[in-house]
MARSEMI-978479 format. One record per residue (C-alpha): residue number from 1; x, y, z; residue in three letters. Coordinates in nm, 2 decimals. Last residue first. Example, Ala and Ser with C-alpha at 12.3 -4.5 7.8 and 13.67 -1.06 7.14 Angstrom:
{atom 2 {1.37 -0.11 0.71} "SER"} {atom 1 {1.23 -0.45 0.78} "ALA"} 
//
This chain:
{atom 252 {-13.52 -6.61 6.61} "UNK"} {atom 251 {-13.34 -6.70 6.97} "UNK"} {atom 250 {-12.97 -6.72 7.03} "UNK"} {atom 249 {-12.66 -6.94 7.01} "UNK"} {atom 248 {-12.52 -6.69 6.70} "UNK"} {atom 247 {-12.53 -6.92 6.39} "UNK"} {atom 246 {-12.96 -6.91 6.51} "UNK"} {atom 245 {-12.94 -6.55 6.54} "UNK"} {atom 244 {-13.10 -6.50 6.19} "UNK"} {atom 243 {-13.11 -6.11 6.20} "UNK"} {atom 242 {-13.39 -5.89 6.34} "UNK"} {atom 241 {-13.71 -5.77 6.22} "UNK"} {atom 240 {-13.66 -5.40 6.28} "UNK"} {atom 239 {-13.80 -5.24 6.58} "UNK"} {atom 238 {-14.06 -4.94 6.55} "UNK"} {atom 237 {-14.14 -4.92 6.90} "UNK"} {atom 236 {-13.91 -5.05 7.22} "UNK"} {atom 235 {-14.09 -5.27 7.44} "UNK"} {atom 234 {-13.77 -5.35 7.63} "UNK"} {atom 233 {-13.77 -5.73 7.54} "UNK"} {atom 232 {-13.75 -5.58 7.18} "UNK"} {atom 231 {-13.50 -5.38 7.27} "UNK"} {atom 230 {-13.31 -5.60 7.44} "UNK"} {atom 229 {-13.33 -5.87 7.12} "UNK"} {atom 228 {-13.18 -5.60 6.91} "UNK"} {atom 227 {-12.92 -5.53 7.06} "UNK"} {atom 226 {-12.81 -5.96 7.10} "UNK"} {atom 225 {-12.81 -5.92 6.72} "UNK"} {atom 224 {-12.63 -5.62 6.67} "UNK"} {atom 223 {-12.35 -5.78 6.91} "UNK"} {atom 222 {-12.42 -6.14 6.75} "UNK"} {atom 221 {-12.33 -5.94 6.42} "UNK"} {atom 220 {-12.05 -5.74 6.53} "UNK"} {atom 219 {-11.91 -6.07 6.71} "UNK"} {atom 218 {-11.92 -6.25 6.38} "UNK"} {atom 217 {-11.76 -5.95 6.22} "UNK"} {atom 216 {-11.43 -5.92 6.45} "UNK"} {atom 215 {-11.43 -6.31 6.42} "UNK"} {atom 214 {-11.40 -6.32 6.00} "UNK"} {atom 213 {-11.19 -6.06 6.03} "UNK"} {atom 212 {-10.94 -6.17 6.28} "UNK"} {atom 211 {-10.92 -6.51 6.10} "UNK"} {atom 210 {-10.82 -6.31 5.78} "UNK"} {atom 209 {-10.57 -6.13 5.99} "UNK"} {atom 208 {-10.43 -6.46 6.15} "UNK"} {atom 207 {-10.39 -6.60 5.79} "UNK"} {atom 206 {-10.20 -6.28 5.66} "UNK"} {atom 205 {-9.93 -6.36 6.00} "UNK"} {atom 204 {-9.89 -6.70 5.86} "UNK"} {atom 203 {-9.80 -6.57 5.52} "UNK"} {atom 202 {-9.57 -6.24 5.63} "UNK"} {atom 201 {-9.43 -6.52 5.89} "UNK"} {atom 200 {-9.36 -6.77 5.62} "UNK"} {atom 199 {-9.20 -6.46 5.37} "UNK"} {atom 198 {-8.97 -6.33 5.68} "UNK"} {atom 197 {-8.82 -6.71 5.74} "UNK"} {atom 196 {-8.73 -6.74 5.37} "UNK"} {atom 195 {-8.59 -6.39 5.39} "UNK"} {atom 194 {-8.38 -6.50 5.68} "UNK"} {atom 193 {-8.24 -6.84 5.53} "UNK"} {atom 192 {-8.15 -6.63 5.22} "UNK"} {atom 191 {-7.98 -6.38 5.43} "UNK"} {atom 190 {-7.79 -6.63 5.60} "UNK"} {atom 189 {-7.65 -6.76 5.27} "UNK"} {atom 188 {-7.57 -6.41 5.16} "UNK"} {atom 187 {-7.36 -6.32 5.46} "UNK"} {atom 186 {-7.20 -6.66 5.45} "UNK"} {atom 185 {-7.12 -6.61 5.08} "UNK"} {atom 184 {-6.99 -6.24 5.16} "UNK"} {atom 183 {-6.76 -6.32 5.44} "UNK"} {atom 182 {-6.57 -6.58 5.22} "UNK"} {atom 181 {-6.57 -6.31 4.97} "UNK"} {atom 180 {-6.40 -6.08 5.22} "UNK"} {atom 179 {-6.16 -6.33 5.38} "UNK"} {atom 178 {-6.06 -6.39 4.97} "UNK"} {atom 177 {-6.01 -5.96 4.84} "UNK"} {atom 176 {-5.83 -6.02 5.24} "UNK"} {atom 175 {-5.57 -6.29 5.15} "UNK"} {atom 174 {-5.53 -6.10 4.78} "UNK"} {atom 173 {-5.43 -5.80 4.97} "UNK"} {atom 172 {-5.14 -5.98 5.19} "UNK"} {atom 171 {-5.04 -6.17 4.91} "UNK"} {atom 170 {-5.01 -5.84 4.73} "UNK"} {atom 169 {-4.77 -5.70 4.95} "UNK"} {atom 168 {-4.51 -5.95 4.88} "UNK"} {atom 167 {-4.41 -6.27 5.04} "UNK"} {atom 166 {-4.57 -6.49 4.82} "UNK"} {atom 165 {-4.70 -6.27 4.44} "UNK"} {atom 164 {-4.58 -6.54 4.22} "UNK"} {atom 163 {-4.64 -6.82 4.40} "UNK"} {atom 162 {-5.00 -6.70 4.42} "UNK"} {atom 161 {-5.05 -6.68 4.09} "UNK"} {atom 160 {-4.87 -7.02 4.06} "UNK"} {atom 159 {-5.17 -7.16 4.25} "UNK"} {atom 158 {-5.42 -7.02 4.01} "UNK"} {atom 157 {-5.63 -6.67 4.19} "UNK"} {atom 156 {-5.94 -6.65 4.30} "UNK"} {atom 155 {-5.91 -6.86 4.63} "UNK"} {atom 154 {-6.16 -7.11 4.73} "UNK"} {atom 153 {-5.84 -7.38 4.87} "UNK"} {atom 152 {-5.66 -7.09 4.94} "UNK"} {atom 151 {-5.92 -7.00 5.21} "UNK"} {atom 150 {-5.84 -7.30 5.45} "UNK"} {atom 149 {-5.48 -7.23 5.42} "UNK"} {atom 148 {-5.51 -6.83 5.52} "UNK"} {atom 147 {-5.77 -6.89 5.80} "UNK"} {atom 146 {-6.13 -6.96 5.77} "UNK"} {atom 145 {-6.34 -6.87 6.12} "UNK"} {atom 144 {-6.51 -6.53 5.91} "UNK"} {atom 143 {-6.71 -6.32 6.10} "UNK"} {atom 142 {-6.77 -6.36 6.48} "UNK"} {atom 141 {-7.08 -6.08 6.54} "UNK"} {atom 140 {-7.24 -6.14 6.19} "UNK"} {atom 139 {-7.27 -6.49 6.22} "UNK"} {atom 138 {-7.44 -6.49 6.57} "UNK"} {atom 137 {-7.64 -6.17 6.46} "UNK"} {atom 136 {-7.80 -6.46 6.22} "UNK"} {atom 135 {-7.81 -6.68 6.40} "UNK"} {atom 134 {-8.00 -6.51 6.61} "UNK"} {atom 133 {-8.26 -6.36 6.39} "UNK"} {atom 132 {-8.29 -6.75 6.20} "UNK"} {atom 131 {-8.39 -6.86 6.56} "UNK"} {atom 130 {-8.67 -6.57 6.61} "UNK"} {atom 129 {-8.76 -6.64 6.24} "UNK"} {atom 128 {-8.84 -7.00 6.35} "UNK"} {atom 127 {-8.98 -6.93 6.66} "UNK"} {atom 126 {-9.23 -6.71 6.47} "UNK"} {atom 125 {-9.30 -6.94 6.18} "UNK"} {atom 124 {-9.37 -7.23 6.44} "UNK"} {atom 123 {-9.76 -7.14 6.38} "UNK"} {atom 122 {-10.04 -7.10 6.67} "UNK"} {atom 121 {-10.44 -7.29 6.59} "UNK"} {atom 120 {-10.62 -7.13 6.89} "UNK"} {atom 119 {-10.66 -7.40 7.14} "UNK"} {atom 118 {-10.47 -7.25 7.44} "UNK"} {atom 117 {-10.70 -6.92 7.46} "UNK"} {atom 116 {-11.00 -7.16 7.42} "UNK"} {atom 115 {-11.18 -7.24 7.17} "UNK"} {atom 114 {-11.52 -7.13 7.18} "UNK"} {atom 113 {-11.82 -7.28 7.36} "UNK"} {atom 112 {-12.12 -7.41 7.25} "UNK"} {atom 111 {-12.43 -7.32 7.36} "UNK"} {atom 110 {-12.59 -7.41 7.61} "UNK"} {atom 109 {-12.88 -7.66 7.50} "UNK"} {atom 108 {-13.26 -7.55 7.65} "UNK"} {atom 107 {-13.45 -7.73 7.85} "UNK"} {atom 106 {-13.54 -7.44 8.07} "UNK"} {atom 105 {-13.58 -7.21 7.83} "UNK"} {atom 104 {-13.92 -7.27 7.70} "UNK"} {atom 103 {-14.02 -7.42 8.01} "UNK"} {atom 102 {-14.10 -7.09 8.21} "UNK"} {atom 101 {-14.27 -6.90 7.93} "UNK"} {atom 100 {-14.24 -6.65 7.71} "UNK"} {atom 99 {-14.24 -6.34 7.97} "UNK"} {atom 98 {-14.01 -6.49 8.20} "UNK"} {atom 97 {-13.82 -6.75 7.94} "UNK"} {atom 96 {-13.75 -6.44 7.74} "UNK"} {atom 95 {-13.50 -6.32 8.05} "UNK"} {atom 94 {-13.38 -6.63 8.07} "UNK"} {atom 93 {-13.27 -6.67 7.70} "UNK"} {atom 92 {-13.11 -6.34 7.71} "UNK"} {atom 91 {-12.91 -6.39 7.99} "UNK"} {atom 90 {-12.80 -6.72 7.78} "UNK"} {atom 89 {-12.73 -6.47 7.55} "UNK"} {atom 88 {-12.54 -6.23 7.75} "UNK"} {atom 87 {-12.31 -6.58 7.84} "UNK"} {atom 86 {-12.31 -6.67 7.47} "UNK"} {atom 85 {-12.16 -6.27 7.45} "UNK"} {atom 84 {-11.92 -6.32 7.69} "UNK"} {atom 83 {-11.74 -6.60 7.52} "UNK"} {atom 82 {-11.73 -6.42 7.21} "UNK"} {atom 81 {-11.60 -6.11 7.39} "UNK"} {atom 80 {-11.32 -6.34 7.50} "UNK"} {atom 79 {-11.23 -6.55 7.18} "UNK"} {atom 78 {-11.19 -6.13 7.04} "UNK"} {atom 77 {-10.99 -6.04 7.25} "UNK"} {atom 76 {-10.78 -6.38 7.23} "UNK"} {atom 75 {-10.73 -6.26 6.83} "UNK"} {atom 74 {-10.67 -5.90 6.95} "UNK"} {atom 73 {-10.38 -6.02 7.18} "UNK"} {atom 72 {-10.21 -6.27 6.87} "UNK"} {atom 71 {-10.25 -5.95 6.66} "UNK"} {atom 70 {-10.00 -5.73 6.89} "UNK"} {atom 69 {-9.77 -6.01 6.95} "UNK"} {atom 68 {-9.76 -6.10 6.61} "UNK"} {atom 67 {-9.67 -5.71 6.55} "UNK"} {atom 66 {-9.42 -5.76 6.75} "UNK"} {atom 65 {-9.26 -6.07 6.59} "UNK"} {atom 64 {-9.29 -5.86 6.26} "UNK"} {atom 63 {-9.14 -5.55 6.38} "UNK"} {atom 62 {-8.84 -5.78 6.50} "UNK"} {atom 61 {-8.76 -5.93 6.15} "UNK"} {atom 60 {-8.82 -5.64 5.98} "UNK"} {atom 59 {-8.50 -5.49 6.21} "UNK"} {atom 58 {-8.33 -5.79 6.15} "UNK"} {atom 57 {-8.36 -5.78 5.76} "UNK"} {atom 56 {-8.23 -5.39 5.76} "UNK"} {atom 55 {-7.96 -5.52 6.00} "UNK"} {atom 54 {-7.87 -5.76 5.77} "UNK"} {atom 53 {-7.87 -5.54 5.44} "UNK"} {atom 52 {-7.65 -5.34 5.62} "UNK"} {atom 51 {-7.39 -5.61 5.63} "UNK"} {atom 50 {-7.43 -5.70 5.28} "UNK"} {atom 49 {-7.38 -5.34 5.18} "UNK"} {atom 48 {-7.07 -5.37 5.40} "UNK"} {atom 47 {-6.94 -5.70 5.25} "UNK"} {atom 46 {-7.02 -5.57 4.90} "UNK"} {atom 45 {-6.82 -5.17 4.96} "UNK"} {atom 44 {-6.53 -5.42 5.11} "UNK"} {atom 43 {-6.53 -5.66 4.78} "UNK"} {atom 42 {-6.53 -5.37 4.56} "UNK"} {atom 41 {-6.24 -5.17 4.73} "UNK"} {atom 40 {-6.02 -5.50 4.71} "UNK"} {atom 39 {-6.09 -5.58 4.35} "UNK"} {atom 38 {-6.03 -5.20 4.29} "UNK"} {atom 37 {-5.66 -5.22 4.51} "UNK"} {atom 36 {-5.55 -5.56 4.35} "UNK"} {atom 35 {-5.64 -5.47 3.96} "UNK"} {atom 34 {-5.46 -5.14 4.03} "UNK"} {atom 33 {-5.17 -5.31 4.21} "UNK"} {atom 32 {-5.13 -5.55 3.92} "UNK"} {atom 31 {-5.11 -5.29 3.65} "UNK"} {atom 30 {-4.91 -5.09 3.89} "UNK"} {atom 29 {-4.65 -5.38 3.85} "UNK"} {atom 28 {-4.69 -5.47 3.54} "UNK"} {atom 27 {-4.57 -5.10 3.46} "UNK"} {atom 26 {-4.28 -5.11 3.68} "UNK"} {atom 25 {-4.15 -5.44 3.47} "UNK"} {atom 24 {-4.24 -5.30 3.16} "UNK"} {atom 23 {-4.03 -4.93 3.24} "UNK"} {atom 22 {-3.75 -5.22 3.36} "UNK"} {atom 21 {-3.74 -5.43 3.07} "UNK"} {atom 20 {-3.70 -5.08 2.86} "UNK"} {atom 19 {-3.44 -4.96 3.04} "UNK"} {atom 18 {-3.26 -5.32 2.97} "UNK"} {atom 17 {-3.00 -5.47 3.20} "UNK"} {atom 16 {-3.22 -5.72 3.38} "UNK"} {atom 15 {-3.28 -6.04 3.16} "UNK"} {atom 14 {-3.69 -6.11 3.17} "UNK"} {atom 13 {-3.83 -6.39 3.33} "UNK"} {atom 12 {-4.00 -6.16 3.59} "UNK"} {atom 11 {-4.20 -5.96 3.31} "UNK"} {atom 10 {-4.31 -6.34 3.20} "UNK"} {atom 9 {-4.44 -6.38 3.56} "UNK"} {atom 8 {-4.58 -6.02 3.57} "UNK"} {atom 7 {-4.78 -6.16 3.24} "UNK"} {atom 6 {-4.93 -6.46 3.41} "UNK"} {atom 5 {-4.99 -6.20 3.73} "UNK"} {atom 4 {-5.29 -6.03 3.50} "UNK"} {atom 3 {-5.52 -6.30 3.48} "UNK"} {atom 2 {-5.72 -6.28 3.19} "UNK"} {atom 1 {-6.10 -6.27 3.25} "UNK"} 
//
């Protein structure tokens, strides 16, 4: 791209005297407001798309620790009725052991038990996007920390560019075109850190639904298991042969 304050320093060069120096000198100089002004207005509409962008990604962010909340209480539900239901078949056992015989279940091996609340397997991806959250709102909240010298060093403009335009409004506008790009690479950075921390908690938070699953139908089954047993302690007509409880802690 050329850079349109080489030719305003030519326009400078120039002997003054001339009408027609003067009609190029004024046009260089809208030239180069024009270039200023829409480089200005594009770098403000980026920042503030960026910026929305971040609350969009903090606002996923928190709908997914809440929803971890949600499926880390159905998971420890679901440890809980398991536990309950080796207890109802223990109940079970005894009950058979009346009309089947005394011994049968007095020797028998409790079942094992579940993990507890403490030992289900947790992931660090919800800490982690809790972190990335904040600093995120950190870096939002105190915006740029470069000042005028730091930012020359990144600038988009040559050094005699800027020589040319010191001291004149321009400088000024070129400063913030810089502020706002210095903005937008942190902006961007931090969103890359946050979508990274959304994609690990989408993953871990897919494993915890596939354990959920496979628990929510083991329980069914012991559940429809243990309901059939009753009704056949029960004397109840017509009852199905029943499942292979032996995954389940109970009796065939």
């Amino acid at each position: 791209m050329s850079n349109p304050f080489e030719d305003y320093k030519t326009v400078k060069s120039y002997t003054a005297g001339s009408g027609a120096i003067e009609d190029d000198v004024d046009y260089y100089e809208k030239e180069i407001e024009k270039y200023m002004q829409e480089s200005l207005d594009s770098t403000e509409r980026s920042r503030r798309n960026l910026d929305q962008s971040e609350q969009v990604g903090a606002k996923t962010a928190q709908d997914l620790l809440e929803q971890r909340e949600k499926l880390e209480r159905t998971e420890r539900n679901l440890d809980d009725i398991h536990r309950n239901t080796q207890q109802t078949q223990r109940n079970l056992n005894s009950l058979k052991s009346v009309f089947g015989g005394f011994f049968k279940n007095k020797f028998s091996r409790k079942p094992a038990e579940p993990p507890a609340e403490s030992e289900i397997p947790q992931s660090k991806s919800a800490s982690h996007l809790s972190d990335t959250v904040t600093q995120v709102g950190s870096s939002s909240g105190s915006g740029s920390s470069k000042n005028v010298q730091q930012m020359q060093g990144g600038s988009t403009l040559s050094e005699s560019s800027r020589n040319t335009i010191k001291n004149t409004r321009w400088e000024a506008m070129n400063n913030q075109i810089d502020e706002n790009l210095d903005d937008m690479s942190q902006k961007l950075s931090s969103l890359r850190n946050l979508g990274a921390a959304l994609g690990k908690e989408v993953d871990d938070q897919n494993q915890m639904l596939d354990r959920i699953q496979v628990k929510a139908d083991r329980n069914d089954a012991i559940v429809r298991n243990q309901d059939h047993q009753m009704k056949k302690l029960l004397g109840y007509k017509g009852v199905d042969k029943p499942q292979d409880s032996s995954a389940f802690g109970g009796k065939k």
